[in-house]
N, C-alpha and C positions, 0 to 999 in steps of 0.2 A: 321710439319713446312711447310712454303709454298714453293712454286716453286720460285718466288722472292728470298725467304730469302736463300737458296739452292745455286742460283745461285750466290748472295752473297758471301757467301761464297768458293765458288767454286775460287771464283777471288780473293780473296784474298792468296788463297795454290797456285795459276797459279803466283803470284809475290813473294813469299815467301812463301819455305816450313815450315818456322818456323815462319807466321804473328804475332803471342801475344809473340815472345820470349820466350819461355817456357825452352830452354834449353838455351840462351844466358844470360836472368836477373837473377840474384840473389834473385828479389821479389818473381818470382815463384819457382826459388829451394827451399829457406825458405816456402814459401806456402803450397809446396807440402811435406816436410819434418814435419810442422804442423799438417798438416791433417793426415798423418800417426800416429805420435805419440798421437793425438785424438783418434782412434778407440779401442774401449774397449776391442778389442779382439784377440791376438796376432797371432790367424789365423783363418779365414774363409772357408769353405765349398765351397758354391756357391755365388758367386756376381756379379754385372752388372755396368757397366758404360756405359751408353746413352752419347751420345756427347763427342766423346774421344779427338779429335779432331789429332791431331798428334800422339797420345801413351805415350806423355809424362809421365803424370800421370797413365795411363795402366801398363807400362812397371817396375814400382815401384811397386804399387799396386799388381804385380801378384807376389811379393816374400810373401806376406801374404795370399794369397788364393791357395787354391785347384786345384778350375775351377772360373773362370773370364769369362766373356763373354762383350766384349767392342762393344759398336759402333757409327754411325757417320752417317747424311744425304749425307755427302761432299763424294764424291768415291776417291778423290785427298785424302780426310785425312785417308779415311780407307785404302789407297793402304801404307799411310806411316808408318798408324800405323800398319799394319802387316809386313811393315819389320822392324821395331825395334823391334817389338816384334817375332819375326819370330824364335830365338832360346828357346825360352816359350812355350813349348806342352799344360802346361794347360790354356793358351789363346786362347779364340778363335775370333776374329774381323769379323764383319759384316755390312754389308750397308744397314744401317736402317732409314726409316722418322719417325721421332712421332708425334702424337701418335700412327698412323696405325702399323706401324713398331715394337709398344711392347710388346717385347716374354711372349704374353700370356700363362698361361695354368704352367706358370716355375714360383717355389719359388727359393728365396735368403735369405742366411743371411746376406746379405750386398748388400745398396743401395747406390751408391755414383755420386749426381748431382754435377757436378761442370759446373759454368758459363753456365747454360741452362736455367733456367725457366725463367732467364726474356727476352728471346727471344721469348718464345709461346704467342702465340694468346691466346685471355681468353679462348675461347671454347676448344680449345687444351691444355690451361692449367688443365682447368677444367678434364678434361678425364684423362690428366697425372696422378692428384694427385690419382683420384681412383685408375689407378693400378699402382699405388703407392705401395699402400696400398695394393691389393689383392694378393701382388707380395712377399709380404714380410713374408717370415717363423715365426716360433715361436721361440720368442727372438732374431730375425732379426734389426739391426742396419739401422739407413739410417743419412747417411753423406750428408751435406750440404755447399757449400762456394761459396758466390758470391761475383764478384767487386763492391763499391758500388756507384761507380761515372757515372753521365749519359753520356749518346751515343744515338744517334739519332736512334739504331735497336732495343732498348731496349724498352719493352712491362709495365713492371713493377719495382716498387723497389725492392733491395734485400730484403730490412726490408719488404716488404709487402710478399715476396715469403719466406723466413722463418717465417715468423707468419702465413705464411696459412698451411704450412706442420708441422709447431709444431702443429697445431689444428688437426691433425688426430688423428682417435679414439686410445685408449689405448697408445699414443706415450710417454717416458718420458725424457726430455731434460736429457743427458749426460753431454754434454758437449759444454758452449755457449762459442765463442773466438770473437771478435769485435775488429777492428782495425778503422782508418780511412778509407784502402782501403779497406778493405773485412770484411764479417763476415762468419766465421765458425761455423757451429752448427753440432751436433750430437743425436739424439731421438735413442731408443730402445725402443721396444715390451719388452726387459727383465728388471724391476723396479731396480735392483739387480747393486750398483757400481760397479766399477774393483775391488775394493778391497772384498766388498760380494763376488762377484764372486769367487774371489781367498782364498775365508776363512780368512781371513786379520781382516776384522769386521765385 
């Protein structure tokens, strides 16, 4: 992300620690209560969340994973989100730009963007989806949900940023959820439903 859009948001955690509501609306506890009940797999190993932004979402998300690894361009949002998450040993929060910032060299079985790709620049988007992809274990998950109403910071549609990451190779839609304001998607590397999974059918 650029230095502009950084600073951006820098000012908006300098007027409120909580700018999108995340813990005051109700659209985002439903939101995020969603996307939980979305994930195939009722616990994770390793997973990543790029642009945590406050821990909102972090802070839920680490009662299904292992090890978590959150992070955030904004030092305002990563200083908050490590005190909500501050009683969570398997959390760890970091002060990361992307794409330079993406913990290379590290698989996850769980990928989870929220309200980020239509912020990047094409060429940054571009390099995201790669390690994306090079990021992601075998039978690794990657979670998607964006707003889909415009704003003057926004790069791209969400429709257009879920149809380019369902295009990655071997990915197979989970689970598609579509509202007015957002769309929820879910891809796995494992072909296999919750219910295969669990011997069900």
């Amino acid at each position: 992300m650029t230095t502009a859009s950084i600073a951006h948001f820098e000012s908006l955690f300098s007027n409120d620690l909580d700018p999108w509501g995340y813990d005051r609306r109700w659209y985002e506890k439903r939101k995020r209560g969603l996307l939980l009940a979305s994930l195939p797999r009722a616990t994770y190993r390793s997973a990543y969340e790029p642009a945590c932004g406050n821990g909102a979402l972090t802070d839920v998300l680490a009662t299904r994973c292992h090890r978590l690894l959150a992070s955030d361009g904004s030092q305002s949002a990563v200083a908050l989100a490590r005190v909500r998450t501050q009683g969570r040993p398997n959390v760890v929060i970091k002060h990361q730009l992307l794409p330079g910032g993406w913990p290379m060299g590290e698989e996850f079985d769980l990928l989870v963007l929220s309200e980020i790709c239509y912020y990047l620049e094409e060429s940054d988007f571009c390099v995201m989806i790669e390690q994306i992809r090079s990021s992601m274990g075998d039978g690794a998950d990657l979670v998607a949900c964006h707003w889909r109403y415009p704003a003057d910071d926004r790069r791209r549609s969400s429709e257009e940023v879920h149809q380019r990451l369902g295009e990655l190779p071997d990915m197979r839609l989970q689970v598609h959820h579509e509202e007015r304001d957002f769309l929820l998607d879910v891809w796995s590397l494992d072909p296999a439903s919750v219910a295969q999974r669990g011997g069900l059918a």
